[in-house]
N, CA, C and O atoms as a GROMACS GRO file, in nm:
protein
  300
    1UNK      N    1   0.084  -0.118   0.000
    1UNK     CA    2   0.000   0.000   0.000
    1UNK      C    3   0.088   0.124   0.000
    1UNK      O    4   0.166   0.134   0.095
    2UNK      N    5   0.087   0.246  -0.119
    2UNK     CA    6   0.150   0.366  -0.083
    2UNK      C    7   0.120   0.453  -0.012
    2UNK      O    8   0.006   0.489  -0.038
    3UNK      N    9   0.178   0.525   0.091
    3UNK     CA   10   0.163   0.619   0.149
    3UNK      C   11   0.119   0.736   0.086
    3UNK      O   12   0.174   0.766  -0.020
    4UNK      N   13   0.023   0.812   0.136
    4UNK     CA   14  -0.018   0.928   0.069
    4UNK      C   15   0.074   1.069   0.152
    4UNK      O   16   0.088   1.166   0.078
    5UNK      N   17   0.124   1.081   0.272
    5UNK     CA   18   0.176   1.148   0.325
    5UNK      C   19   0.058   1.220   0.493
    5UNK      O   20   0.098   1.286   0.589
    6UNK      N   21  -0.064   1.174   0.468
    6UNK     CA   22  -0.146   1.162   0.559
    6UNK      C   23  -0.174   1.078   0.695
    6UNK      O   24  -0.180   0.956   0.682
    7UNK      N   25  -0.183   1.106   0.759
    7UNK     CA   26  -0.198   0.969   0.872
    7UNK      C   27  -0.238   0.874   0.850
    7UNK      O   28  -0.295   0.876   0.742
    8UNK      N   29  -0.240   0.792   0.892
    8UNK     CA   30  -0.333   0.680   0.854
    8UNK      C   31  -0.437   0.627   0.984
    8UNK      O   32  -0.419   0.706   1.076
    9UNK      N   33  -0.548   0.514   1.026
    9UNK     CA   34  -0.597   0.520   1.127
    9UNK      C   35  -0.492   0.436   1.174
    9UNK      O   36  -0.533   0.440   1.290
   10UNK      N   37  -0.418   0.383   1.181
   10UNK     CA   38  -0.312   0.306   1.218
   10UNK      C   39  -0.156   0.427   1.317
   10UNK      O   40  -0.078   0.411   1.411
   11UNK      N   41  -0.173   0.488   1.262
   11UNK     CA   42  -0.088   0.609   1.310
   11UNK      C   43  -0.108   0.697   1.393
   11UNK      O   44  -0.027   0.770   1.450
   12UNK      N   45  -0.304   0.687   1.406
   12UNK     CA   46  -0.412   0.731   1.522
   12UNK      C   47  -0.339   0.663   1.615
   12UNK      O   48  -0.257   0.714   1.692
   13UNK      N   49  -0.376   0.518   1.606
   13UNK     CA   50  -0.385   0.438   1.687
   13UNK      C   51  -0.256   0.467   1.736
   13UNK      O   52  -0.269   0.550   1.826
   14UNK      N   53  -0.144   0.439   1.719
   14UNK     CA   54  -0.015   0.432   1.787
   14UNK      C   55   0.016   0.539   1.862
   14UNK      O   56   0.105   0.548   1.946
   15UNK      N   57  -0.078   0.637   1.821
   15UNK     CA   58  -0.017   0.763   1.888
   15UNK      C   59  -0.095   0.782   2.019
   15UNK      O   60  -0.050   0.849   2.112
   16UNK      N   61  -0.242   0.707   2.025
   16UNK     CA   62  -0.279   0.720   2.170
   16UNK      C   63  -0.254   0.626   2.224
   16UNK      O   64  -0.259   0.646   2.345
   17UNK      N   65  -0.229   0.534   2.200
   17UNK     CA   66  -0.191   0.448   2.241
   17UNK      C   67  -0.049   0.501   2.350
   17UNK      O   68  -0.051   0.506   2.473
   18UNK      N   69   0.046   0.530   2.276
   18UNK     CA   70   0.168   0.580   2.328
   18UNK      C   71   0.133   0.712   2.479
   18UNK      O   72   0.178   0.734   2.591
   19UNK      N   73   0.034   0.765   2.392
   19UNK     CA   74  -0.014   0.876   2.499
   19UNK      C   75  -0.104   0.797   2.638
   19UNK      O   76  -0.093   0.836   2.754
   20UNK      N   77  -0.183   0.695   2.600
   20UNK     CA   78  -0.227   0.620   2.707
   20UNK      C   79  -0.116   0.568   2.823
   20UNK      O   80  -0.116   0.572   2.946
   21UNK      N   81  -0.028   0.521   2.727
   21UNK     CA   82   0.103   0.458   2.832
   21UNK      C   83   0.154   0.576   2.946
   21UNK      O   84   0.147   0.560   3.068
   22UNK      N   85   0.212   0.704   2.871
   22UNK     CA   86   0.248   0.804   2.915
   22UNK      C   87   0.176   0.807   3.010
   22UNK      O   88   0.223   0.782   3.121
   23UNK      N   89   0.005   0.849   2.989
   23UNK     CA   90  -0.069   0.871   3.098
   23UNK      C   91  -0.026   0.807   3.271
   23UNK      O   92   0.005   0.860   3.378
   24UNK      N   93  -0.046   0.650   3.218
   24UNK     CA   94  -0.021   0.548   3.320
   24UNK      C   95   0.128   0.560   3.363
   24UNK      O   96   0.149   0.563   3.485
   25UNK      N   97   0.164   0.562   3.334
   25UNK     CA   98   0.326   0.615   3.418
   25UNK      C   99   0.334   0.758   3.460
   25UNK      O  100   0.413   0.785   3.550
   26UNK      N  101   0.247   0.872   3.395
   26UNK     CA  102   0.239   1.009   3.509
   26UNK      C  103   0.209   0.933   3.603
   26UNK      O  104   0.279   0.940   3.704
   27UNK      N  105   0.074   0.815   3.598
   27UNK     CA  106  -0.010   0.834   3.751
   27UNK      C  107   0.070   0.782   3.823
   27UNK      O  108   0.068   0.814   3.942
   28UNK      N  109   0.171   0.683   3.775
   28UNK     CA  110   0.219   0.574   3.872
   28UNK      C  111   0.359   0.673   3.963
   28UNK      O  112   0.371   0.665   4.086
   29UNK      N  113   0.436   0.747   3.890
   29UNK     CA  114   0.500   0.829   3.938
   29UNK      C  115   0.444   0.947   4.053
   29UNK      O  116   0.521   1.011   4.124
   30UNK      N  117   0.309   0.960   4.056
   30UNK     CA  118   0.219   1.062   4.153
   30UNK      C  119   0.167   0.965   4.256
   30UNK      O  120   0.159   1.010   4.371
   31UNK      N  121   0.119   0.801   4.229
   31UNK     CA  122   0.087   0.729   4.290
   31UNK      C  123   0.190   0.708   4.395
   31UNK      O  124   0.158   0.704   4.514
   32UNK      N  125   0.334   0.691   4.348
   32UNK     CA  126   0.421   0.619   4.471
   32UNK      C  127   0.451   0.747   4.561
   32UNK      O  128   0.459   0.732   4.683
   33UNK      N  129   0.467   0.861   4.507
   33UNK     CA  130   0.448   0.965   4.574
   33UNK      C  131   0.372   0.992   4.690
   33UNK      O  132   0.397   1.002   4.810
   34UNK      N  133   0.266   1.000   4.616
   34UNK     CA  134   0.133   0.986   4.740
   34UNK      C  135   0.150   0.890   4.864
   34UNK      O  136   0.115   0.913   4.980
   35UNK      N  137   0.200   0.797   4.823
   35UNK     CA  138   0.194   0.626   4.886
   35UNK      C  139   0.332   0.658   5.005
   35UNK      O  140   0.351   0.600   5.112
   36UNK      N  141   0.387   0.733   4.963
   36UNK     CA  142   0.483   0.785   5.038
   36UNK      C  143   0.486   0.862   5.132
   36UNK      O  144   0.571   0.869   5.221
   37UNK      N  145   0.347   0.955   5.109
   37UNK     CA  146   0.366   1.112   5.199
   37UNK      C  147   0.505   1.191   5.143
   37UNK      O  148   0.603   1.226   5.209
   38UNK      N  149   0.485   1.204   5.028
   38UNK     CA  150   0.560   1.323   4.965
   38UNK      C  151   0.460   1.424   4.918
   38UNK      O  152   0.375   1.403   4.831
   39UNK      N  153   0.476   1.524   4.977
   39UNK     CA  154   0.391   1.628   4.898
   39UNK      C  155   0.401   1.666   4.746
   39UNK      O  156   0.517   1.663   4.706
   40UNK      N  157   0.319   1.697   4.663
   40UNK     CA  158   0.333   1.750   4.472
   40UNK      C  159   0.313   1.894   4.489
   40UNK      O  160   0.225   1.936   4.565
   41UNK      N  161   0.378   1.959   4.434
   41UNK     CA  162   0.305   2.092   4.430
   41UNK      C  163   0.269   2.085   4.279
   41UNK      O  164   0.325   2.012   4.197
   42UNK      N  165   0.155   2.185   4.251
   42UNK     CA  166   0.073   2.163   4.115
   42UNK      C  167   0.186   2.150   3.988
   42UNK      O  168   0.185   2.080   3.887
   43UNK      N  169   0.272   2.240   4.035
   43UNK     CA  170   0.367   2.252   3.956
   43UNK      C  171   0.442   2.120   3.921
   43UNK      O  172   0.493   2.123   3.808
   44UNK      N  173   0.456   2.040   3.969
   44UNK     CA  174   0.552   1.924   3.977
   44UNK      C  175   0.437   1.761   3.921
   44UNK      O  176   0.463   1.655   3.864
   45UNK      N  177   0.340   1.807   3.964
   45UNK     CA  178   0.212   1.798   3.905
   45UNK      C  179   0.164   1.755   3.777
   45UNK      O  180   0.116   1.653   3.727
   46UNK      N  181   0.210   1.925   3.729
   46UNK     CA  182   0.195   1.933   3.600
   46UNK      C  183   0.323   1.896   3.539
   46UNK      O  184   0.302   1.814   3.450
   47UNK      N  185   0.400   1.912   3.547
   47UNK     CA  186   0.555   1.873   3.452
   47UNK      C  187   0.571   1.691   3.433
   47UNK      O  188   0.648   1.645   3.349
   48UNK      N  189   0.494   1.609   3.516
   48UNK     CA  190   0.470   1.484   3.581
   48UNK      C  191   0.374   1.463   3.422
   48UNK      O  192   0.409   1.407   3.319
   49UNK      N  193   0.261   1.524   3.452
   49UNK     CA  194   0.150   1.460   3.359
   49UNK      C  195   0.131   1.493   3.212
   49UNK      O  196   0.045   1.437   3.145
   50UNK      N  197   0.226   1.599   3.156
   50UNK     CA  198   0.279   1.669   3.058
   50UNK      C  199   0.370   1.600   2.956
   50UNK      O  200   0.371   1.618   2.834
   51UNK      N  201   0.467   1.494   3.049
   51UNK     CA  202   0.582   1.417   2.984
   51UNK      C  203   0.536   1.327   2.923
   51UNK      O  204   0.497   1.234   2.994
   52UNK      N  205   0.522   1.316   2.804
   52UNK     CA  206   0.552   1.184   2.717
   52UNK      C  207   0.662   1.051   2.657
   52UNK      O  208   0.655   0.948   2.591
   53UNK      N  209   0.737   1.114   2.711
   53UNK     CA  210   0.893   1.056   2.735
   53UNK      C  211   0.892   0.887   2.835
   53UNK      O  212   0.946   0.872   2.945
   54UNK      N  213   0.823   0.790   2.765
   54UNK     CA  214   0.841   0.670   2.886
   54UNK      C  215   0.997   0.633   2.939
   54UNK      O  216   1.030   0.588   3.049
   55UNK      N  217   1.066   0.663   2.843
   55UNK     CA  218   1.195   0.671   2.904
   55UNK      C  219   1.210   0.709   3.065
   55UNK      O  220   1.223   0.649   3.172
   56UNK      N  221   1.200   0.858   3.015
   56UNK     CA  222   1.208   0.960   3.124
   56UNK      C  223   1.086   0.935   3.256
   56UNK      O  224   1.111   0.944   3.376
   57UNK      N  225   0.995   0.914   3.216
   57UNK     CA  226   0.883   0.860   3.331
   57UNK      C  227   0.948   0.710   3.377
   57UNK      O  228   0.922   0.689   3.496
   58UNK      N  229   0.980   0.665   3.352
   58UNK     CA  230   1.027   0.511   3.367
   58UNK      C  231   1.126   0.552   3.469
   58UNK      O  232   1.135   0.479   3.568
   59UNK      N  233   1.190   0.638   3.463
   59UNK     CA  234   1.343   0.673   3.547
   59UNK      C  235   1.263   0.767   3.677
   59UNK      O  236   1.323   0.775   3.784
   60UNK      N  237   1.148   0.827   3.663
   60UNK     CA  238   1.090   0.884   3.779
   60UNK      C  239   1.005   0.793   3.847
   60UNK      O  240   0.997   0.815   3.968
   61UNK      N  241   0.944   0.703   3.806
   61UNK     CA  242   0.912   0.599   3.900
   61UNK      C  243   0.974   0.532   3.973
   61UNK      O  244   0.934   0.515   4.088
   62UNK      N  245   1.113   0.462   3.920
   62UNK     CA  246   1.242   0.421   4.019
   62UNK      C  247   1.223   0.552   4.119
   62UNK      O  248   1.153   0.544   4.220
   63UNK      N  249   1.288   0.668   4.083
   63UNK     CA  250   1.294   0.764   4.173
   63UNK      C  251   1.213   0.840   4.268
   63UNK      O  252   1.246   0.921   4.355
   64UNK      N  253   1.102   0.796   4.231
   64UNK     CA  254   0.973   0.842   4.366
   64UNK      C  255   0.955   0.752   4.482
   64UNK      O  256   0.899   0.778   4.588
   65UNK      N  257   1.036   0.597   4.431
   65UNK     CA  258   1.050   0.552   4.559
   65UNK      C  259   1.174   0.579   4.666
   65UNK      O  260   1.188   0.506   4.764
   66UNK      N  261   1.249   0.673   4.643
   66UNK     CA  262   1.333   0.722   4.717
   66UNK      C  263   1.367   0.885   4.793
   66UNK      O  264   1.427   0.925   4.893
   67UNK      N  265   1.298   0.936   4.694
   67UNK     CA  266   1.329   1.062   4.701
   67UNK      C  267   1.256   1.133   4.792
   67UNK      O  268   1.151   1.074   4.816
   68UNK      N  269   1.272   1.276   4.881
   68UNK     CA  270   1.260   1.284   4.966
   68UNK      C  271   1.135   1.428   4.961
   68UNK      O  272   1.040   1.443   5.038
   69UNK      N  273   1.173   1.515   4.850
   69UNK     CA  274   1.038   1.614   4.779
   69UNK      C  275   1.045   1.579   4.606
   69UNK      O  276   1.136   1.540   4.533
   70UNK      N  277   0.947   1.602   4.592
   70UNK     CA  278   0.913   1.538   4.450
   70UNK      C  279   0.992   1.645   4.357
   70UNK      O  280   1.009   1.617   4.238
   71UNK      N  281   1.024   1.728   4.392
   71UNK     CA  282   1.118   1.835   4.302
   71UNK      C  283   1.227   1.722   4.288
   71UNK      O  284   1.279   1.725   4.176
   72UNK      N  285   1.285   1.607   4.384
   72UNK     CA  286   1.404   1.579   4.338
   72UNK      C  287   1.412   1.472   4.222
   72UNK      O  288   1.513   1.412   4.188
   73UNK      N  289   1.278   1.460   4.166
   73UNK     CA  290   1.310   1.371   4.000
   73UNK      C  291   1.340   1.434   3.950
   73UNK      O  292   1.410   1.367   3.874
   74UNK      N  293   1.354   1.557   3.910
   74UNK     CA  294   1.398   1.618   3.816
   74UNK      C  295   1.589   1.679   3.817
   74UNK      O  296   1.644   1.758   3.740
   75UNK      N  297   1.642   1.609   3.926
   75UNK     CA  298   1.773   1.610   3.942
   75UNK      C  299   1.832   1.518   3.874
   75UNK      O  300   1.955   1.506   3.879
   0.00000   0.00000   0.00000
């Protein structure tokens, strides 16, 4: 099949898909937080639920189980 240069519904799909994941790793990174008694400020919040990067969310979930204010994932 040639590409027309348009999305395709297939290209829908992958992309929320990807954004669904993202989602679930903001929460899980706010979840261990919480689970912790670490306070969020909105701000930290928002930079949390903003990232699409599973990389980068993947490396703040390790790190919310240690860290001591949630400002320090971003060190």
């Amino acid at each position: 099949m040639r590409k027309t240069g348009l999305p395709t519904l297939e290209d829908y799909a992958n992309e929320h898909e990807a954004r669904g994941e993202a989602r679930g790793e903001a929460k899980s990174v706010l979840l261990v937080l919480e689970a912790r008694g670490v306070p969020v400020s909105d701000g930290v919040r928002e930079r949390i639920s903003a990232c699409m990067d599973l990389d980068q969310l993947e490396r703040w979930v390790k790190r919310a189980t240690s860290v001591e204010a949630a400002e320090e994932l971003f060190i």
